[in-house]
C-alpha positions as a Python dict, from the first residue, in 0.01 Angstrom:
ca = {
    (1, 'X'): (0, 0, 0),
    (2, 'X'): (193, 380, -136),
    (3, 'X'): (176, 594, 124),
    (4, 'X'): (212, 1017, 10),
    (5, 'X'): (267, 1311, 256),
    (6, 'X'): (65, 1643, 257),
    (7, 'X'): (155, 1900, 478),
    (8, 'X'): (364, 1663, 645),
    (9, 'X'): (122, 1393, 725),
    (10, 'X'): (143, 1037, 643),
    (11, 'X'): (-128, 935, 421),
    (12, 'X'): (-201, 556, 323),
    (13, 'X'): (-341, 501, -14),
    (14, 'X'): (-562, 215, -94),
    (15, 'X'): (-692, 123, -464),
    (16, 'X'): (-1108, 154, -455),
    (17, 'X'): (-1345, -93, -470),
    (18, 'X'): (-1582, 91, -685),
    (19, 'X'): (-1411, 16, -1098),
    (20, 'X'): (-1643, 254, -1240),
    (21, 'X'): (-1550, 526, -987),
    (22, 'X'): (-1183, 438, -1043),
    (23, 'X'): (-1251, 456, -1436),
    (24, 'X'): (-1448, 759, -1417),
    (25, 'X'): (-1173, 917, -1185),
    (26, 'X'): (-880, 787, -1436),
    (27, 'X'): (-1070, 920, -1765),
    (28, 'X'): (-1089, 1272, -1619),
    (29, 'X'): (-691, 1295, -1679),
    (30, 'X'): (-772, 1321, -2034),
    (31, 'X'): (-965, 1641, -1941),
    (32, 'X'): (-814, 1824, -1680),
    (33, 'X'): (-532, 1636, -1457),
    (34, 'X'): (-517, 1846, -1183),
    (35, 'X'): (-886, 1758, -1062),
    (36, 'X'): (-869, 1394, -1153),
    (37, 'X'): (-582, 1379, -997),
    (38, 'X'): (-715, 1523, -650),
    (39, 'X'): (-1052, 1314, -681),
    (40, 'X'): (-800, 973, -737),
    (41, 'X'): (-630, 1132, -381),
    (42, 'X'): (-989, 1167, -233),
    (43, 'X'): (-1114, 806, -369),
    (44, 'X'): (-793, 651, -292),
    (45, 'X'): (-718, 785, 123),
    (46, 'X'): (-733, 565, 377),
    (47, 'X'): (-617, 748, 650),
    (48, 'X'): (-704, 1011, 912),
    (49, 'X'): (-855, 1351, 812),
    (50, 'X'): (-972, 1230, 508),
    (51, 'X'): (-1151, 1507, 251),
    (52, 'X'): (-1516, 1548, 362),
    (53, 'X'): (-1651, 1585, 20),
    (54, 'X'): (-1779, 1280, -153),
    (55, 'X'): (-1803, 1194, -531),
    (56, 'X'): (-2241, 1099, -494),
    (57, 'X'): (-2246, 1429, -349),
    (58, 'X'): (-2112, 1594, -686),
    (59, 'X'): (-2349, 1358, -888),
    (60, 'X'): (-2054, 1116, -1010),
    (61, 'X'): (-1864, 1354, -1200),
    (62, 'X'): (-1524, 1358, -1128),
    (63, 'X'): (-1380, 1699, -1239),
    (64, 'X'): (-1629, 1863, -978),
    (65, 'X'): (-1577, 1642, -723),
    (66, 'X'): (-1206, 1641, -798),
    (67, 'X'): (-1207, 2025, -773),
    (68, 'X'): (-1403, 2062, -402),
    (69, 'X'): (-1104, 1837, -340),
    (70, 'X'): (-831, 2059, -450),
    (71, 'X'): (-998, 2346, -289),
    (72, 'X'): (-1089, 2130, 58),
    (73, 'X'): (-717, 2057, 64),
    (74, 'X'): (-540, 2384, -62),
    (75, 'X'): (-787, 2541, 221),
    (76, 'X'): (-646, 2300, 495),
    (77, 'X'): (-289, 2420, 397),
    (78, 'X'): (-204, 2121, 225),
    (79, 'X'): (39, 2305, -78),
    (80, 'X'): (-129, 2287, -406),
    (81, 'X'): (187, 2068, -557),
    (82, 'X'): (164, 1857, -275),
    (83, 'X'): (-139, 1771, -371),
    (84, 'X'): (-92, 1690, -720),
    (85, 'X'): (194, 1466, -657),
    (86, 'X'): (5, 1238, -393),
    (87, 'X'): (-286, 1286, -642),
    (88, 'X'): (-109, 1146, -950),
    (89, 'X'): (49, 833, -734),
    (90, 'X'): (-360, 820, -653),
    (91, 'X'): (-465, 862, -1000),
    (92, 'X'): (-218, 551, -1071),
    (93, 'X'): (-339, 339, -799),
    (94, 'X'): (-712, 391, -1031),
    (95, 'X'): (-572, 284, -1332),
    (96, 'X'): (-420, -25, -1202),
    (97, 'X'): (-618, -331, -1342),
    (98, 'X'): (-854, -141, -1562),
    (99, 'X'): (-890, -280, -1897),
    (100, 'X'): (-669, -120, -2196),
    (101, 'X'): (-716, 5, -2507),
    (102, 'X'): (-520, -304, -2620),
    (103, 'X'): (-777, -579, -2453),
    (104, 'X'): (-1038, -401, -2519),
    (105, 'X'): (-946, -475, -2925),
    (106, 'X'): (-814, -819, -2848),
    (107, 'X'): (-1129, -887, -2729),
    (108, 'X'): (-1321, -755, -3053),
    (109, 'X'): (-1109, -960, -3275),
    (110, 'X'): (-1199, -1282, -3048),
    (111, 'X'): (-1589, -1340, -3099),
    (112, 'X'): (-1714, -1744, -3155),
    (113, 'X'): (-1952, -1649, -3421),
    (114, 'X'): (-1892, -1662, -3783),
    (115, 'X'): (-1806, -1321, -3939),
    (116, 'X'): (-2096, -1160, -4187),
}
């Protein structure tokens, strides 16, 4: 289990349960980093003084849930690069085991029909 420090706390990281909130969380990247990168931090603590703000409560969209992160932290005094590093060992800790691009087409070629 990584472990990152903000503002020099300790914080474990543990990879989610929920795969769709860990793909939503990891396909935000393509969109703006910084957020998805702060919601993987969010989705990912396991530790004390965890960020109160929730991904239901920003109806599953991680970009706004990812920035009432950033702000909840950068308002505790955790330093906004701080932040973005732990995030983006976070945001890695998503995107292990999600399917690739590259099973996702090995998996179209492979069908047991006959082809049309």
């Amino acid at each position: 289990m990584p472990v990152v420090t903000l503002a020099g706390v300790d914080v474990p990281l543990k990879t989610p349960e929920s795969a769709s909130a860990r793909w939503d969380v990891y396909s935000a990247a393509t969109t703006n980093p910084n957020r998805a990168f702060a919601a993987a931090l969010a989705l990912c603590w396991d530790g004390p003084k965890k960020p109160r703000t929730k991904l239901q409560a920003h109806r599953f969209d991680a970009l706004s849930f990812g920035g009432a992160v950033l702000d909840e932290l950068v308002s505790r005094g955790v330093p906004l690069p701080e932040v973005i590093g732990a995030g983006l060992v976070a945001w890695k800790l998503c995107g292990d085991g999600l399917i690739t691009g590259e099973e996702v087409e090995a998996a179209e070629d492979f069908s047991g029909g006959e082809e049309a």
